[in-house]
N, C-alpha and C positions, 0 to 999 in steps of 0.2 A: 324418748318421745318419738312415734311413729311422724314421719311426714304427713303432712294435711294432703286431701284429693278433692280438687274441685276449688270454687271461686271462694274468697275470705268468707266471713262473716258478716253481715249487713253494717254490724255495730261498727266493724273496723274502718268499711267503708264510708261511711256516716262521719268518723270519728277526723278520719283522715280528709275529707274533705272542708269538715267546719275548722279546722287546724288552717286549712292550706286559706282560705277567706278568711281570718282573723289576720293571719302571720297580710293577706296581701293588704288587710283597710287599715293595720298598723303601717305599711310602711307609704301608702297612699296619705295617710292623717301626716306621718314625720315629713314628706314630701310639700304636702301642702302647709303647716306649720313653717319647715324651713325659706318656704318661698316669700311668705308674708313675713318674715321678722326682716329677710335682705330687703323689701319693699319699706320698710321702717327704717331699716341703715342706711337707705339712700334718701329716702327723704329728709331726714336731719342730716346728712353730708351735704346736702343743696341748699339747706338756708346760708345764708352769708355772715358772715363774722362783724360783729359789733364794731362802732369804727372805734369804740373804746379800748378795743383788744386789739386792733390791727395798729402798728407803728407807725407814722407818718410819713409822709411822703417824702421830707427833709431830715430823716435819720441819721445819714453818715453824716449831714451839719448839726447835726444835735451833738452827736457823740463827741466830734470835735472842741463844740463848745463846751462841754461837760470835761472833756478832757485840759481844756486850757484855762477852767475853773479852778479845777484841782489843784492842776500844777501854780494858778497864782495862789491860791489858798498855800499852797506847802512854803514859795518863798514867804510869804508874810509870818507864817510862825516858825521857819526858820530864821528870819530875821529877829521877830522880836524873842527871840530864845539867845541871839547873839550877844543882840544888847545890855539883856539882863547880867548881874553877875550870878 
């Protein structure tokens, strides 16, 4: 095929320019899309946490006493496992 002489054909010109404004108000729409869902990711990172889900203020004395529960829980049924025959 001989080389072309002179400027493309209009269609090309046409073809290649509604290409090149598709390709940019697609990546304008994904631009604007991804900017409004981080506006939703922050807005639910900023509500505050339920005090029902947040631990108390006296946790390590809680765990304590859970802990020193247990442990008289375990003497008692080691004990009455002793006494038993």
């Amino acid at each position: 095929m001989a080389p072309r002489d002179g400027p493309p054909p209009a269609v090309e010109n046409a073809m290649r320019t509604f290409l090149t404004l598709v390709v940019l108000m697609a990546g304008v729409g994904a631009t604007l899309k991804y900017r409004e869902s981080q506006k939703q990711v922050a807005a639910v990172a900023v509500q505050p946490a339920s005090p029902a889900a947040a631990p108390g203020k006296h946790w390590p004395k809680q765990a304590l006493d859970r802990a020193a529960e247990v442990k008289s829980q375990l003497r008692k049924e080691r004990a009455e496992g002793e006494t038993e025959p």
